[in-house]
N, C-alpha and C positions, 0 to 999 in steps of 0.2 A: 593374796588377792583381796580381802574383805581388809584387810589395814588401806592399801594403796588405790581402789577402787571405790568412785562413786554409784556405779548404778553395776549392780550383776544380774543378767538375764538368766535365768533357766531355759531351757529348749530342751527339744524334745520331744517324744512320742506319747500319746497317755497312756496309762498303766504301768509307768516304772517309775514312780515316786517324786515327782517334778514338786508336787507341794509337799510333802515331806521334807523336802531335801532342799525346797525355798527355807521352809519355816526354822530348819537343823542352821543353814547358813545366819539366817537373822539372829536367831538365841547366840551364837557364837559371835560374831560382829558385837552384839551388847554386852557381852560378856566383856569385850576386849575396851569397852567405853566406845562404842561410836551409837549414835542417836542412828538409829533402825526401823525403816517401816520395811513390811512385808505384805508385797500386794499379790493377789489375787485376781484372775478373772470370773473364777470356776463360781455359779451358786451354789455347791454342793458346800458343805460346810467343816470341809478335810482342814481348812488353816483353821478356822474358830478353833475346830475340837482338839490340833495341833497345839496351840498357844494357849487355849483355856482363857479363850474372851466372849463368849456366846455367840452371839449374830453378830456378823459382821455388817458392815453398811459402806455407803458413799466418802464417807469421813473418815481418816484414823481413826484406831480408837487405842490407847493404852495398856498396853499387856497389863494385869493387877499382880500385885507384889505377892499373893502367893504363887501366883503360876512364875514368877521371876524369879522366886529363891527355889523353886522347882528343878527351873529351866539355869540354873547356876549364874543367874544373872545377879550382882549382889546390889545396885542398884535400880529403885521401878523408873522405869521414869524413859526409860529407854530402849522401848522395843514398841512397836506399833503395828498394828494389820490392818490392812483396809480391800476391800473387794469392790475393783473397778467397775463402776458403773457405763455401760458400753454406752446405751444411750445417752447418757448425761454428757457423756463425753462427746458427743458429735453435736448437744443443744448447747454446750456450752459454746463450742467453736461456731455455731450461727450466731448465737446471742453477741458473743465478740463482736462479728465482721457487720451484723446488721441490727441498725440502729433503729429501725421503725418496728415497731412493737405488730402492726397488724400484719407485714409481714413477715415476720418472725411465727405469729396467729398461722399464717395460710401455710408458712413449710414446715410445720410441726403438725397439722392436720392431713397434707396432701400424703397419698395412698404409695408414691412412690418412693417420699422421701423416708416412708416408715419402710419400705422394701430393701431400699439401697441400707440403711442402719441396722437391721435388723438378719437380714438373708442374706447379702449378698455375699458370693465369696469373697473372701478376705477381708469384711467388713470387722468382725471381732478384731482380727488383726489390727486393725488402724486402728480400732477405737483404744486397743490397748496398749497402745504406740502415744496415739493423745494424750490418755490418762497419765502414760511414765513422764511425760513431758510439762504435764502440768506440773505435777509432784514435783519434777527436777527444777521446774524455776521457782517454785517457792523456796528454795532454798533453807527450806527447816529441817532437815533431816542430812548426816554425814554418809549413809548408803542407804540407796534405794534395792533390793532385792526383789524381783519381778518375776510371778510364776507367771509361764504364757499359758496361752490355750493348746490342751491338746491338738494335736496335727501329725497327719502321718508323713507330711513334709517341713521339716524343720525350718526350711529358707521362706516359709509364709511370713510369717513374721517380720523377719528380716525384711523383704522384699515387698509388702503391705504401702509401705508411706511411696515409695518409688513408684508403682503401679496405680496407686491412688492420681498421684501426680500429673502421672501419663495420660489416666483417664479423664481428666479434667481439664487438661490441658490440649484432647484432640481436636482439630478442625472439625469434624464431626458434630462434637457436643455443643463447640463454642457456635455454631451455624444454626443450629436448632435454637438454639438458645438467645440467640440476637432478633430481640421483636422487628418487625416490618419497617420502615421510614414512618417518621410521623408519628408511629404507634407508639404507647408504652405495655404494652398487653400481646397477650400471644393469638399468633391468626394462624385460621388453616390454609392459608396462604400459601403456604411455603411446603404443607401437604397436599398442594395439587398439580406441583410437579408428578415427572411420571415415576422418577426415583422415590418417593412417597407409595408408592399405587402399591406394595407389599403393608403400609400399616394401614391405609385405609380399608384392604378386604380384612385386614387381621382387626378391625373395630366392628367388623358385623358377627365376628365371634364370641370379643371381648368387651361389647358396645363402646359405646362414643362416649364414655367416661372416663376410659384408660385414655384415650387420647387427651380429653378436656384435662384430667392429672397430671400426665406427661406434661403439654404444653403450660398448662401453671408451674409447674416445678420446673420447669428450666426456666422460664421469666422470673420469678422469684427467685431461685437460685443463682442465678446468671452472675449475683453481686455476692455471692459467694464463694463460686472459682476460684477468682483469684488468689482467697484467701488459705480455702483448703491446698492450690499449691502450694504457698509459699509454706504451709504450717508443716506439711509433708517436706520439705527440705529442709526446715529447722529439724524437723524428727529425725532425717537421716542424716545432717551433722552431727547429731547428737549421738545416734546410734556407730559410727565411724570414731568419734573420738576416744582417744586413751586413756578416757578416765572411764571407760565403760567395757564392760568383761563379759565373754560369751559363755557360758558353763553349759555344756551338752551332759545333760542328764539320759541313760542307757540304761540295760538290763545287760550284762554280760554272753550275749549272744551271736551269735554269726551275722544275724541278719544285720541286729540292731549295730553292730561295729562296725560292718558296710556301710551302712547310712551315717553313722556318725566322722566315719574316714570322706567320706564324701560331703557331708558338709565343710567339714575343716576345710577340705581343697576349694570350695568354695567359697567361703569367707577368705581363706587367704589371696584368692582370684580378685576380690572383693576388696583385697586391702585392708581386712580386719579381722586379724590376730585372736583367737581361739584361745576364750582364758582358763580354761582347762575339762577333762572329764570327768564323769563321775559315773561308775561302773555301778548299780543298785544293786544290792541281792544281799539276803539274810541269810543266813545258813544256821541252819539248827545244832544245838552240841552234839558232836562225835558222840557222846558217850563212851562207853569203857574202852581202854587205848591201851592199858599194859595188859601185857603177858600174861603176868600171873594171873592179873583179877579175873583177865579172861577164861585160865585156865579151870578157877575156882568155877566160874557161872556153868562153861562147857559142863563141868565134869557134876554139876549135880543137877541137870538136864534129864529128865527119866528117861526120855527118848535115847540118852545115850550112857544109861547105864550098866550096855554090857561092850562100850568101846575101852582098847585097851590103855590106858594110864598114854603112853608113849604118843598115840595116835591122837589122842585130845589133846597131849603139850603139841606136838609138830601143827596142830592143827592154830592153835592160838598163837604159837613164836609165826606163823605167817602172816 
């Protein structure tokens, strides 16, 4: 998979070693010669201390050649970690699609559009849908390895750029968002229909600033739309193609096999091939395993030194 494959996603639940077992997959890709970054969403700083590159940032940054001949990589030069920046990544995708600087100024201020980037659900998701996709068309790196965001539904992710799509794309949004004739600005016009009359009482809650935010961000945004769908379509061609591999990271347990046999069915529902599992679990040494040794430890045990010779061998040959 890491020879034949450009981009391997981890999935998964948090707490069964998804950066771990990112960073394990990266060391091994450079080992093998292919140019490696390994991204991150998480702040915590599980891949830095993984890889032994300190803080991570916005930018690759170059594993250093002790942590390389560590990590049995016998060339430096080819292993990189970088920890996607969510927000950057949604400023970036404005900055693209819109060219006038003050308002770029007004949707990087407005209260909503710091809501929708920041809180909403499945917002990390996209953002780290963007991020894999910058990455991927810069075309400097042979595999991308992409730890996702914890979730205790695996198909977020997945399912993120689609949904984003859908939500920008509704008659809904695109209606709010369409100024009045004549106008280039947002009126409350359009909230004094009666289907309106649910946000008007809900602004004497949340005053008449939630509204004035709203109706700027959909007029400033409005030249946006189109852009965030089409970039969510690029993302889910990207994620459907065969140069791209699903690795569901688990903990060997009932539950967690549940959910991961259930994902698969669903990606296969989906048209996209399941490029393999990865069962997490350490297990500590056995410790003493023969007979005999056994039999020597039993047998000078105080507790059992008035068992008979016979009954502490039968006891250790079990």
């Amino acid at each position: 998979m890491l020879r034949e494959k450009s981009i391997v996603v981890c999935v998964g639940p948090g707490g069964v070693g998804k950066t771990t077992t990112a960073a394990a997959l990266g060391a091994l890709a450079a080992r093998q010669g292919r140019r490696t970054v390994v991204a991150t969403i998480d702040p915590a700083p599980r891949l830095a201390d993984a890889l032994g590159v300190g803080a991570l940032s916005g930018e690759p940054i170059s594993v250093g050649e002790e942590a390389c001949r560590t990590l049995g990589i016998g060339e430096p030069g080819r292993l990189w970690a970088v920890r996607l920046d969510t927000q950057r990544a949604f400023a970036a995708l404005v900055e693209e699609q819109v060219a006038d600087a003050e308002m770029r100024r007004r949707i990087f201020a407005n209260g909503i559009y710091r809501q929708i980037t920041t809180t909403l659900s499945g917002s990390q998701e996209y953002a780290a849908t963007l991020a894999l996709f910058d990455l991927a068309r810069r075309n400097q790196y042979d595999l991308i390895v992409l730890d996702t965001p914890p979730t205790a539904n695996a198909l977020e992710f997945l399912e993120a750029p689609r949904r984003i799509g859908e939500a920008v794309a509704s008659p809904a949004l695109q209606w709010f968002a369409r100024p009045p004739e004549r106008s280039g600005r947002f009126s409350l016009q359009r909230l004094r229909s009666g289907g309106a009359m649910v946000l008007r009482r809900l602004a004497k809650f949340v005053g008449s600033q939630f509204l004035d935010d709203i109706g700027a961000f959909l007029v400033d945004f409005n030249q946006v739309l189109g852009g965030f769908q089409q970039r969510a379509q690029e993302i889910d061609r990207l994620l459907r193609g065969e140069r791209v591999g699903f690795l569901l990271v688990l903990s060997p347990e009932r539950a967690a096999i549940e959910e991961a046999l259930f994902f698969q069915g669903r990606l296969r529902a989906a048209g996209i091939p399941l490029a393999g599992f990865i069962a997490n679990r350490v297990h500590p040494a056995p410790g003493i395993c023969e007979a005999s040794a056994l039999r020597e430890r039993l047998a000078a045990q105080p507790g059992l030194a008035g068992w008979p010779p016979e009954d502490i061998a039968f006891t250790a040959d079990r």
